[in-house]
NUDREN-711992 format. One line per field, with one value per residue (C-alpha): x, y, z; residue in one letter. Coordinates in nm, 4 decimals, padded with zeros to 6 digits, always signed. Layout:
BEGIN
east: [X_...]
north: [Y_...]
up: [Z_...]
resn: [A_...]
This chain:
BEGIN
east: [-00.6904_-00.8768_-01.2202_-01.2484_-00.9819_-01.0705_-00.9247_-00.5787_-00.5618_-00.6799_-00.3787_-00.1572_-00.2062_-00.1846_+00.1351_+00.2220_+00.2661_+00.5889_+00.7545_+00.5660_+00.6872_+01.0224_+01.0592_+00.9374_+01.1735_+01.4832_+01.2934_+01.1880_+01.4072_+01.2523_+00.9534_+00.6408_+00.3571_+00.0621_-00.2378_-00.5928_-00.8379_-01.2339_-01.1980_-01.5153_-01.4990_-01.6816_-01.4554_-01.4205_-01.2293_-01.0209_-00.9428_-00.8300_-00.6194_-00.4083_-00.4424_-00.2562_+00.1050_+00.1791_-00.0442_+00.0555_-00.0102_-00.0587_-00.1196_-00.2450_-00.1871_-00.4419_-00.4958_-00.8559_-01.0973_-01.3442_-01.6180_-01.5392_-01.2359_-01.3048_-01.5348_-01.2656_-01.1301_-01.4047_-01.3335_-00.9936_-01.0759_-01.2950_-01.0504_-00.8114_-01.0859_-01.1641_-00.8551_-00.5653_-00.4171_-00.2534_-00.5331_-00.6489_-00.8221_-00.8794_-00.9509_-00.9284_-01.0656_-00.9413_-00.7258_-00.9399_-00.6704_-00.5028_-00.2163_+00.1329_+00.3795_+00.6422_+00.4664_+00.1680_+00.4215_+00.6419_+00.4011_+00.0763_-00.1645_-00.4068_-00.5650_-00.4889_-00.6397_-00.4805_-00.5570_-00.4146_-00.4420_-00.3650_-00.1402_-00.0009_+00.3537_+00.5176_+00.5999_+00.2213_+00.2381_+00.5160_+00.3708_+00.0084_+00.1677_+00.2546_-00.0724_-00.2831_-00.5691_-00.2871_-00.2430_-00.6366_-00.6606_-00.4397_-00.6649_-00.9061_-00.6167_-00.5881_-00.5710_-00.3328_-00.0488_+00.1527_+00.1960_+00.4012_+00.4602_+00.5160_+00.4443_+00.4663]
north: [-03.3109_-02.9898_-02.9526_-02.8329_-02.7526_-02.3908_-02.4000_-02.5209_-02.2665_-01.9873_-02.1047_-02.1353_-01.7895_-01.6738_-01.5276_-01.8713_-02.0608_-02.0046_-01.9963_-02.3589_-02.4827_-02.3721_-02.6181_-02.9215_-02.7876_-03.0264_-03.3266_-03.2555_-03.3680_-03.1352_-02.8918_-03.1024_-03.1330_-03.0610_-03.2633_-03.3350_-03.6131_-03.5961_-03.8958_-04.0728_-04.3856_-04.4770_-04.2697_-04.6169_-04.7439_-04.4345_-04.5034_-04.8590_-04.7777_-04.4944_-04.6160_-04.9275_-05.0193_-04.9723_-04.8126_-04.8489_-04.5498_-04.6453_-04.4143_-04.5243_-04.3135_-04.3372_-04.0732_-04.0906_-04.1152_-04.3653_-04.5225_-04.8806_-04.8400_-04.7067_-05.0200_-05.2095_-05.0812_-05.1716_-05.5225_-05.4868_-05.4119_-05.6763_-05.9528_-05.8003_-05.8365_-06.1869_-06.2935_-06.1462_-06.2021_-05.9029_-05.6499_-05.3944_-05.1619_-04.9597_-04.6415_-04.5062_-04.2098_-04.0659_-03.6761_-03.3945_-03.2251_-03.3293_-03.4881_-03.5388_-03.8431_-04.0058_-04.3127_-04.0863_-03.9270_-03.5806_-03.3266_-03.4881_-03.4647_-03.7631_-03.8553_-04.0703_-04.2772_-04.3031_-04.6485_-04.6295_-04.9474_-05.0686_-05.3709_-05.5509_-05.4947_-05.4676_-05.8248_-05.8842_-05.6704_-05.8471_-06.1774_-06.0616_-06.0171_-06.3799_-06.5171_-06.5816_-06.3481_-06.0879_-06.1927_-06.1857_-05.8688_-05.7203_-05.8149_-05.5114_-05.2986_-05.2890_-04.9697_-04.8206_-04.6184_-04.6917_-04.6758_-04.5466_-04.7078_-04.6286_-04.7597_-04.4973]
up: [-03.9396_-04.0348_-04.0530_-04.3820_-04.6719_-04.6517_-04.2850_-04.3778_-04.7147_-04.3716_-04.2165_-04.5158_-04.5677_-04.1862_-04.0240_-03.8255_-04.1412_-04.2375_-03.9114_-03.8969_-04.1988_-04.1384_-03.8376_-04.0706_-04.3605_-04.1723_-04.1906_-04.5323_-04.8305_-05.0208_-05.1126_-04.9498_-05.2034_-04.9999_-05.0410_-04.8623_-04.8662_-04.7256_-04.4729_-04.5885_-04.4000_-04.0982_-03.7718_-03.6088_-03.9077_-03.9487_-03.5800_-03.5543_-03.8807_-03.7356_-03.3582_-03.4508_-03.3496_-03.7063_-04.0029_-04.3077_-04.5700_-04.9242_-05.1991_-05.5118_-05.8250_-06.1082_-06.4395_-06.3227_-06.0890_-06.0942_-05.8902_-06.0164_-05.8808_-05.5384_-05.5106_-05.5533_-05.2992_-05.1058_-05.2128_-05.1441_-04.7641_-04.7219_-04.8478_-04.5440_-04.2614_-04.4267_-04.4305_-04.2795_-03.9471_-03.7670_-03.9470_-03.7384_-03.9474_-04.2768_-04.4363_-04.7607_-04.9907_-05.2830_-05.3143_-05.3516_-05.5833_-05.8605_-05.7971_-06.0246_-05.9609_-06.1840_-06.2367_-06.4195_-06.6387_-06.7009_-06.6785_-06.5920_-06.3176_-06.2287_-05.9234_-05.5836_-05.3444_-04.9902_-04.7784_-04.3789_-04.3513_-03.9466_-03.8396_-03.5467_-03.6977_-04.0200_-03.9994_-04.0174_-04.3275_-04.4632_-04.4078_-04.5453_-04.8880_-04.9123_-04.9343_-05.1790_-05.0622_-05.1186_-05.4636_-05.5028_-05.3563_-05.5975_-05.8605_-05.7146_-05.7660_-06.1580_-06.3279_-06.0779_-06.2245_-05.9576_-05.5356_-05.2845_-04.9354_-04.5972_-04.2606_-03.9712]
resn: [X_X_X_X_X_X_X_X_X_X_X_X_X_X_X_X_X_X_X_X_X_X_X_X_X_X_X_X_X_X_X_X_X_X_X_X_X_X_X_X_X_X_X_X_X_X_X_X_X_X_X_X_X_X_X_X_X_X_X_X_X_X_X_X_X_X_X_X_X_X_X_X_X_X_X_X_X_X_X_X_X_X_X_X_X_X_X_X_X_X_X_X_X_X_X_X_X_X_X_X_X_X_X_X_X_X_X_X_X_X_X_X_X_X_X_X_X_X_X_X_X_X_X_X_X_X_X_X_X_X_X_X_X_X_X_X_X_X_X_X_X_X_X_X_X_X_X_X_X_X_X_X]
């Protein structure tokens, strides 16, 4: 984590970067589209989300941003502490930059949200989106563009 955006664009443009990125470049399938978010949530939730045995990393991609739909998200979190077995914790907040993905269309830039969202194991995961307070939850997720999905 930095502590702010203008300290990763210091590094970007330092010496050490490229020798850096040229030790990620064989993991990467490809030319990494760099991204940051302001962590907004409370520190304890950010911790229990990426502490956990698994965290799952969600990104939603919308054309715009909107406070209705970061309370939703809100809503969405609460429906997991409510009701969801193997939840450890959540954190979410939305891209600073704009942001382009297939799902928004050729050529256009619109916004995401990322959720960490902590769990006992992906099984818990798995099993979370059987229920019906998945299905509910999804409800608070309208107006999405689309996702992408990945547990670390």
């Amino acid at each position: 984590m930095w502590d702010s955006v203008q300290s990763h664009k210091n590094f970007m443009d330092s010496p050490q970067y490229q020798p850096f990125l040229d030790t990620l470049s064989p993991l990467l399938a490809g030319q990494p589209q760099l991204v940051h978010f302001e962590l907004n949530s409370a520190a304890d939730d950010l911790a229990a989300a990426v502490s956990a045995p698994v965290t799952e990393l969600a990104t939603i991609f919308l054309t715009e941003k909107t406070q209705s739909f970061y309370d939703n998200l809100g809503s969405f979190a609460d429906i997991l502490r409510d009701h969801t077995e193997g939840f450890l914790g959540i954190s979410y907040s939305w891209c600073i930059e704009d942001v382009e993905h297939e799902c928004l269309g050729e050529g256009f830039k619109g916004k995401a949200c990322i959720l960490a969202i902590g769990w006992s194991s992906i099984d818990a995961h798995l099993a979370f989106k059987q229920t019906d307070a998945f299905r509910r939850g999804l409800e608070f997720l309208r107006g999405a563009r689309g996702s992408e999905i990945h547990h670390t």
